[in-house]
LUMMIZA-914124 format. One line per field, with one value per residue (C-alpha): residue in one letter; residue number from 1; x, y, z. Coordinates in steps of 0.001 Angstrom, whole numbers, plus 500000, padded with zeros to 6 digits. Layout:
rest = a, ...
nr = NUM, ...
px = X, ...
py = Y, ...
pz = Z, ...
// end
This chain:
rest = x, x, x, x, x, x, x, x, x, x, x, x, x, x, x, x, x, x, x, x, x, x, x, x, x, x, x, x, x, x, x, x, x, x, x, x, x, x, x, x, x, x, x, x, x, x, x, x, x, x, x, x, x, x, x, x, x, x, x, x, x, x, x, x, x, x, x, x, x, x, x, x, x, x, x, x, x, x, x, x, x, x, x, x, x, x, x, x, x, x, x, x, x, x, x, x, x, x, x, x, x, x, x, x, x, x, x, x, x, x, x, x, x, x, x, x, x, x, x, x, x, x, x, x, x, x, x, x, x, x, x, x, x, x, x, x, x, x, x, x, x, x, x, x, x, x, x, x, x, x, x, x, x, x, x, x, x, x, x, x, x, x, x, x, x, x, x, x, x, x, x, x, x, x, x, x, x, x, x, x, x, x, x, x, x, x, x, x, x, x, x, x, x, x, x, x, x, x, x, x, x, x, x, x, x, x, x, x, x, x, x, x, x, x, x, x, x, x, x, x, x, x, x, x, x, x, x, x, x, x, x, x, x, x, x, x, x, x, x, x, x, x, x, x, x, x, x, x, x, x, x, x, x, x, x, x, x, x, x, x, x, x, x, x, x, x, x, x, x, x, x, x, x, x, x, x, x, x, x, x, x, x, x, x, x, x, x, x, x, x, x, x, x, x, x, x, x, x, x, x, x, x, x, x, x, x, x, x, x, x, x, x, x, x, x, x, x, x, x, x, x, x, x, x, x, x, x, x, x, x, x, x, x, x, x, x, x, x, x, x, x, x, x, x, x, x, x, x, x, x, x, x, x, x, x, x, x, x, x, x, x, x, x, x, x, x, x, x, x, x, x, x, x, x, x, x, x, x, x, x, x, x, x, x, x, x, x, x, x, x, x, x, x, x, x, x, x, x, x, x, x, x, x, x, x
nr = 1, 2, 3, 4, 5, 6, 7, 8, 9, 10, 11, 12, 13, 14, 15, 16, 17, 18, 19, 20, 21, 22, 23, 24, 25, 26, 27, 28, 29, 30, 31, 32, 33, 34, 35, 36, 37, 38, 39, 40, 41, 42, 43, 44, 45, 46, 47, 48, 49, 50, 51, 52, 53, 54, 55, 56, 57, 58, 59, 60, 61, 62, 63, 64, 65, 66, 67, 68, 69, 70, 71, 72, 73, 74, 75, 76, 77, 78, 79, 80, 81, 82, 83, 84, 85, 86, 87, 88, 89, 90, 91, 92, 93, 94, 95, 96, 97, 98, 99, 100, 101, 102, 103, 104, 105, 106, 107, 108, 109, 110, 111, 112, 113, 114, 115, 116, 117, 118, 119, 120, 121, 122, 123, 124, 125, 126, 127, 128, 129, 130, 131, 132, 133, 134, 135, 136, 137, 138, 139, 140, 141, 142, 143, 144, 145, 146, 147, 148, 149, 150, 151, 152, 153, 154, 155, 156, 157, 158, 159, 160, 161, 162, 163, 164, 165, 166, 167, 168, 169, 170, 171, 172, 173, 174, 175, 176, 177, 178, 179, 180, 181, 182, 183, 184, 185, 186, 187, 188, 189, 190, 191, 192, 193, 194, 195, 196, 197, 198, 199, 200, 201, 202, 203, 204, 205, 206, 207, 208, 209, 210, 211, 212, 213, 214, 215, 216, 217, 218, 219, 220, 221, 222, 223, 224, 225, 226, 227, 228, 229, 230, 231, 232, 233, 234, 235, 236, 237, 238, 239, 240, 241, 242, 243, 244, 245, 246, 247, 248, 249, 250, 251, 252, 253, 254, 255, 256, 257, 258, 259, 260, 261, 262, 263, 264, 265, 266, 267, 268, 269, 270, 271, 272, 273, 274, 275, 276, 277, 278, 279, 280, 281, 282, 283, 284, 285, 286, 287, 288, 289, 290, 291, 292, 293, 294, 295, 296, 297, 298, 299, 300, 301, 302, 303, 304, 305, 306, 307, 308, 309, 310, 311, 312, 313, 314, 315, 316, 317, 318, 319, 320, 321, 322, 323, 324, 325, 326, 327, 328, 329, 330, 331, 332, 333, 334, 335, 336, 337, 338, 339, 340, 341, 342, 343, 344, 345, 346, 347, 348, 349, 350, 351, 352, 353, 354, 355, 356, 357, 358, 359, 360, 361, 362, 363, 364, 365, 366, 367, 368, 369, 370, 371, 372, 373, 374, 375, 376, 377, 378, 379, 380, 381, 382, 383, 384, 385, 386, 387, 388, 389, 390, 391, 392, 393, 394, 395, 396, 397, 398, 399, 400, 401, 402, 403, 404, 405
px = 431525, 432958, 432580, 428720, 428196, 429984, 427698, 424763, 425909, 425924, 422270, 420941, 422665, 421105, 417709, 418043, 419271, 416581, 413722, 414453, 413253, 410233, 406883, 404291, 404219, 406059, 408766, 410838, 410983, 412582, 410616, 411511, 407903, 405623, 406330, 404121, 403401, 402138, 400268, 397164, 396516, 394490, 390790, 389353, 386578, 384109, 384858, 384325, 382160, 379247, 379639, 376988, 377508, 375386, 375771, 374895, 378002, 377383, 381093, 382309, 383530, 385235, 386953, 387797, 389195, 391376, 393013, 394005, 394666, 397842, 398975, 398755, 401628, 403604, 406309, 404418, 406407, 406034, 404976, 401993, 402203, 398911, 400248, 402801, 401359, 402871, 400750, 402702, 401390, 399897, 397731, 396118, 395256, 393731, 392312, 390619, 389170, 387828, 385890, 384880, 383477, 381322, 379712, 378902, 376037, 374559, 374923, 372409, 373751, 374086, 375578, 378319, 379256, 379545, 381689, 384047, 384587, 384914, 387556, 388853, 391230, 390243, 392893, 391774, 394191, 394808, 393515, 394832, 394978, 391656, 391682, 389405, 390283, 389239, 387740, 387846, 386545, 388296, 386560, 387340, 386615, 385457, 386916, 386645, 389823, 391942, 394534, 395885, 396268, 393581, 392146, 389578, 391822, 394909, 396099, 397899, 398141, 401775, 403194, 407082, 409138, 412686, 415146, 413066, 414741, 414667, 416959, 417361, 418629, 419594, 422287, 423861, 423307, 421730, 419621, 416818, 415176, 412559, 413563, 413762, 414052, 412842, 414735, 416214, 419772, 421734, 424941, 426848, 424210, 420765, 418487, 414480, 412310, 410364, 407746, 403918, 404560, 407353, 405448, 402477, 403525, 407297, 406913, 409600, 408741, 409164, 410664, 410870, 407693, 404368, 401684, 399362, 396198, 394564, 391834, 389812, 390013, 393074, 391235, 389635, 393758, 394392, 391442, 392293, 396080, 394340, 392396, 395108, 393327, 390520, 389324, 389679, 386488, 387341, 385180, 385966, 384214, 387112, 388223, 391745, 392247, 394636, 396896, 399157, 402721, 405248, 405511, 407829, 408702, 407778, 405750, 401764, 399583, 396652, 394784, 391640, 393672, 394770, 391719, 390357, 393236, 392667, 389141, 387929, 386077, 384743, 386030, 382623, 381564, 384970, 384332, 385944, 382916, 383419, 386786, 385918, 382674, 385215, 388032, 385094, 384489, 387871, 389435, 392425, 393186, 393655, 397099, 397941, 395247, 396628, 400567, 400235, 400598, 404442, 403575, 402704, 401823, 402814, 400316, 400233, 397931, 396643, 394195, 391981, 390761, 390883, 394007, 395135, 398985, 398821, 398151, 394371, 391077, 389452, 386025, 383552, 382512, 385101, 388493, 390737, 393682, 395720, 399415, 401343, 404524, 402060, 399282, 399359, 398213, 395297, 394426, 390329, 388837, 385672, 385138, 382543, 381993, 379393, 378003, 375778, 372177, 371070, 368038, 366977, 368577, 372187, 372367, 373248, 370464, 371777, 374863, 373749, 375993, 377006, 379613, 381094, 384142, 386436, 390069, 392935, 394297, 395355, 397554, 398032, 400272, 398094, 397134, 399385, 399809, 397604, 394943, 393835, 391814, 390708, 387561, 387307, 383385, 383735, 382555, 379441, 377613, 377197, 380609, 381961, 379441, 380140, 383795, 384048, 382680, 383160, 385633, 383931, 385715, 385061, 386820, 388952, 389213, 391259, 390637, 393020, 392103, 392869, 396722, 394547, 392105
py = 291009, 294399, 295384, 294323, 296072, 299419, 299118, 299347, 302140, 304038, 302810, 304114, 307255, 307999, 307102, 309434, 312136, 311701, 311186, 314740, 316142, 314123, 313895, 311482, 308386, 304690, 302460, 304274, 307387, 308628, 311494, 312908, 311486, 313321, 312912, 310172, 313162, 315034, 313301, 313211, 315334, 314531, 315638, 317308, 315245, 318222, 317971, 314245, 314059, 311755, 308265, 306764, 303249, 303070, 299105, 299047, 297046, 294266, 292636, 295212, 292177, 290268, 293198, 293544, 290067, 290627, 293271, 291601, 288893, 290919, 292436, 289156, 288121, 291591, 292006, 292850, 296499, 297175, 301197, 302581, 306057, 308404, 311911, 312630, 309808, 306420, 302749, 299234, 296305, 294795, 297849, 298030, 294229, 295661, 298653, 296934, 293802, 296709, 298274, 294646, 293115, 296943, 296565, 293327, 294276, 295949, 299405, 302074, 305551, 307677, 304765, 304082, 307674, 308019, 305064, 306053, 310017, 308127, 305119, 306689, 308757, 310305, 311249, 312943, 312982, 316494, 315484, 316938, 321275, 321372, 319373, 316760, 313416, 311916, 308325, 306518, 302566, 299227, 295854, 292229, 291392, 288146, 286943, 283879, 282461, 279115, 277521, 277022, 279776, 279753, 282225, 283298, 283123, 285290, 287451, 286140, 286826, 286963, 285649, 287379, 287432, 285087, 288093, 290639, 292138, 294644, 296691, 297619, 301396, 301499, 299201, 301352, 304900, 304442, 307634, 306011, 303879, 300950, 302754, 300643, 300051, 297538, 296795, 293795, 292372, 291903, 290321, 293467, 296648, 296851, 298498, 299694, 296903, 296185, 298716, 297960, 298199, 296018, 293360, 293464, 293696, 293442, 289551, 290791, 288220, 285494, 282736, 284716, 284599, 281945, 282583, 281771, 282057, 284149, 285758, 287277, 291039, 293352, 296212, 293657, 292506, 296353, 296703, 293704, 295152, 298111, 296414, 294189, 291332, 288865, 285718, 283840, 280962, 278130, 276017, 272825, 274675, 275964, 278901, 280623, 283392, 285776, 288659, 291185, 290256, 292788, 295966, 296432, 299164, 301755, 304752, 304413, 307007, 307664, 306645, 308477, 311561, 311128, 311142, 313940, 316021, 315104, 316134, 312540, 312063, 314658, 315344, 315732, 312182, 310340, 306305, 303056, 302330, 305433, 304865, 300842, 301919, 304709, 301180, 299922, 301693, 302545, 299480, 300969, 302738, 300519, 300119, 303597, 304145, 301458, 301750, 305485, 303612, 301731, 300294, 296274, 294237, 290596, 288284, 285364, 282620, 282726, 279882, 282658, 285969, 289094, 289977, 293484, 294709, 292857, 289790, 289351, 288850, 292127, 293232, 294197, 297877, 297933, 297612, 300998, 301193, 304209, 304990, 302951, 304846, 307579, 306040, 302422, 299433, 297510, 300203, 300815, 304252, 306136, 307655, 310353, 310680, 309398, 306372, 305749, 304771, 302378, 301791, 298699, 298819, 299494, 302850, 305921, 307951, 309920, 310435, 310265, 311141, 308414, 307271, 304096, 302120, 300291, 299194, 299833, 296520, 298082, 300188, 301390, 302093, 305407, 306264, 308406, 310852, 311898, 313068, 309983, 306772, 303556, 301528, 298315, 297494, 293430, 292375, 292389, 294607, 297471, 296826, 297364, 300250, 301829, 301372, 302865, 306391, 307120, 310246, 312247, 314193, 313354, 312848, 310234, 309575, 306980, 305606, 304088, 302910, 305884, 304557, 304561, 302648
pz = 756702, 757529, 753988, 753773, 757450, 756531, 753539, 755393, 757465, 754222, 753308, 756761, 756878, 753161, 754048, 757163, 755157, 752734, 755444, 756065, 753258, 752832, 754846, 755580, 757050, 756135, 757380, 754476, 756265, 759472, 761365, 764575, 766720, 768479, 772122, 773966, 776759, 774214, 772501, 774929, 777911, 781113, 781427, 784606, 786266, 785831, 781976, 781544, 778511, 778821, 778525, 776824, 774511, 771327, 771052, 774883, 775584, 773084, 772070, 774466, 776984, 774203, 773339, 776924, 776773, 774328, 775432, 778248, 776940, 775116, 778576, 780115, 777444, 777786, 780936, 783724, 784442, 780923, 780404, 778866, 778811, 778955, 778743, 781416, 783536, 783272, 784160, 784057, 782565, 785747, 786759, 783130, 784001, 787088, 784996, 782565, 784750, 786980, 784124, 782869, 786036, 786039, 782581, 783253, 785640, 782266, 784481, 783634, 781896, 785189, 787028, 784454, 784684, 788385, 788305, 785538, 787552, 791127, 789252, 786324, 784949, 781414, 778745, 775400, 772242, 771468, 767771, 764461, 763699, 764421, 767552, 766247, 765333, 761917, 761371, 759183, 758874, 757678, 757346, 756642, 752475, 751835, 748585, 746275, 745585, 744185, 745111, 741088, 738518, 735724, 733128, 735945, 738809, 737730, 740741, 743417, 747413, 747848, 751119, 752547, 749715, 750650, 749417, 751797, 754554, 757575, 758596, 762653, 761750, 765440, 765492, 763215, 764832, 768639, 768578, 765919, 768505, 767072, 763499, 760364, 756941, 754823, 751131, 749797, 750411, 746772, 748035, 748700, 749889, 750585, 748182, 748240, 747404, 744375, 743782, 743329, 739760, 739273, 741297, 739651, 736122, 735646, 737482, 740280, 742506, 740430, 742375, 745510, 747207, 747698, 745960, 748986, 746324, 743399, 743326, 740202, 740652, 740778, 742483, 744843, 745518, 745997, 748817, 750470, 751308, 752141, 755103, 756148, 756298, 754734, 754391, 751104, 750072, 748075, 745658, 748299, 750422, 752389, 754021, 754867, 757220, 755237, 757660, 756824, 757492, 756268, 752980, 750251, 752815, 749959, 751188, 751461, 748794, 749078, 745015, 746332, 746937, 743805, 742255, 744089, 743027, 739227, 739525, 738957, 742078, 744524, 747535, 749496, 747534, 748073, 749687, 748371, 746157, 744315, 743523, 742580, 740516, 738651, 738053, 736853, 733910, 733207, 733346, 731443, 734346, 736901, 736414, 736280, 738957, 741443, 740964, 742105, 745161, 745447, 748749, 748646, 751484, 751513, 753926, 755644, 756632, 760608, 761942, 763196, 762143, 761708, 764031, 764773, 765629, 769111, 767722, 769485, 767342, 766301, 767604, 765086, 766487, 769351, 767343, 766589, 764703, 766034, 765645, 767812, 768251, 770286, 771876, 774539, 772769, 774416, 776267, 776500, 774527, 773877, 770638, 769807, 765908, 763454, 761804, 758700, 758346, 755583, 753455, 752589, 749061, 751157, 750564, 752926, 754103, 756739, 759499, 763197, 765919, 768272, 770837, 772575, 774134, 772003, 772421, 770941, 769099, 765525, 763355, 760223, 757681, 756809, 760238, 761973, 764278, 766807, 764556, 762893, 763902, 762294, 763090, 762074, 761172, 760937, 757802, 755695, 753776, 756058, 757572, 753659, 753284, 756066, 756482, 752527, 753119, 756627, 757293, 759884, 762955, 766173, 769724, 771744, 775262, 777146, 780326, 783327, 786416, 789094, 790866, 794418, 793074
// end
């Protein structure tokens, strides 16, 4: 035992050495984080921006719901941090039933901004180098699947693989706080698991994990780890919920950065369905195309679904993936950015400006920082369109209840 533990010493104190050297963001790699207190700083009442909802607060309660639903399971003195200003659990309880039993009364415009500058506190993310934050959109796919391998059904959902394992990196050296690693345990040291590659085509996994069930489409395998979750239709008529559960632990890349930097696609015309209609017609590619990528996620089934980070239902329009080592889960936002609008044949015919609450109940292996933000779109054909190509600045607030409140 003391052989496999000093073992694993070693392993941790190479990855930290390596992290060092690399950048971007995965459970792989060990970066010193941006500071909670700096992450967003407090807004003066006079420079409030205007508060104005462009779904008029429809799903905005469930959302609500949800979020407190999460605290309501969380330690009561439990921190959420919002600059330099600290909240417990029980007074974002109080926060957000505040704001819910107000937007229930369907208040107008200038009513719902007097009561946000005489109740609230506002908190803006100090964004990315430009001070903006850029969105971007997931959605729920709907896939056909089977439950048995055939010549039309080939590629499976994988569920946790039995030889996978974590690593708690601060048992080993106290300083990397909630730090970890994720490899594979071979009897004597830990080493990186499998890469996309070696799942996909070198049949790594055989005998290690479930096949949960196959679908027709490698690319549409691809997108669906991508969004984290899906549901999966069978011929019986039935339907699974499918949810991420854990990587490989191998760093995320980006394929459409890829392809942008090979001069495939534009970068002014990059979206999902550019890269799928380009797979499309180069179906030699897509292996070369899609294991640019080494990072795999492994799912599992839920009753219910989508589910974000916190383990409550997603709300279509109201949902944000942020990163979670900087900004309080649960806690209620306001975005300013833009949204597509579609013609009747589902294509884009213009950007318009707009602005509402949501919560945030996500993360993502791709979203980090304080400069990044996710919104999930539900599902459907303008949720896929418009999750695809959206990468557009914009702003983000928080709001907590004022302490005297």
């Amino acid at each position: 035992m003391k052989r496999q533990l000093f073992f694993l010493y070693l392993f941790a104190i190479a990855v930290l050495f390596y992290s060092f050297f690399i950048t971007g963001c995965s459970v792989l790699k060990i970066h010193p984080s941006l500071k909670d207190e700096f992450a967003m700083q407090k807004v003066s009442s006079s420079n409030y921006p205007e508060f104005l909802d462009d779904m008029l607060c429809y799903g905005l309660e469930n959302g609500i719901l949800q979020s407190i639903l999460y605290l309501k399971r969380v330690s009561s003195s439990k921190q959420f941090r919002f600059g330099e200003d600290s909240f417990n659990a029980a007074h974002m309880i109080k926060s957000m039933e505040h704001f819910l039993n107000f937007i229930q009364t369907c208040p107008s415009k200038k009513d719902l901004n007097k009561f946000i500058k005489s109740n609230y506190l506002v908190y803006k993310s100090i964004g990315g180098s430009n001070g903006d934050v850029l969105f971007t959109g997931y959605y729920e796919p709907v896939l056909q699947g089977s439950l048995e391998q055939s010549n039309e059904y080939r590629f499976p959902i994988y569920a946790r693989p039995c030889d996978l394992t974590t690593v708690d990196l601060s048992l080993f050296i106290p300083a990397l706080n909630n730090k970890k690693i994720i490899g594979r345990y071979t009897g004597h040291t830990v080493v990186p698991y499998f890469e996309r590659n070696d799942i996909e085509y070198n049949a790594a996994l055989k005998g290690k994990a479930k096949k949960i069930a196959w679908i027709k489409d490698p690319v549409d395998l691809f997108f669906l780890q991508i969004q984290g979750s899906g549901k999966i239709y069978f011929d019986n008529k039935n339907i699974i919920n499918v949810h991420y559960d854990i990587t490989n632990g191998r760093p995320y890349r980006s394929i459409g950065k890829l392809l942008i930097e090979e001069g495939i696609i534009e970068r002014s015309e990059m979206s999902m369905q550019k890269i799928r209609a380009y797979l499309k017609e180069n179906p030699e590619k897509v292996r070369t195309i899609l294991t640019f990528n080494p990072s795999y996620v492994f799912f599992k089934i839920e009753e219910d679904g989508p589910l974000g980070c916190i383990g409550v239902k997603l709300t279509p329009g109201r949902s944000i993936a942020l990163d979670r080592k900087i900004f309080p889960l649960s806690v209620l936002g306001f975005i300013e950015t833009k949204k597509p609008l579609i013609n009747v044949d589902g294509k884009i015919h213009n950007w318009i400006t707009f602005s509402r609450f949501v919560l945030n109940h996500d993360t993502g292996g791709a979203i980090c920082g304080p400069g990044r933000a996710d919104l999930f779109w539900g599902n459907g054909t303008y949720a896929e369109t418009a999750a695809g190509h959206m990468q557009h600045n914009g702003k983000l607030y928080f709001l907590v209840l004022k302490p005297d409140q």
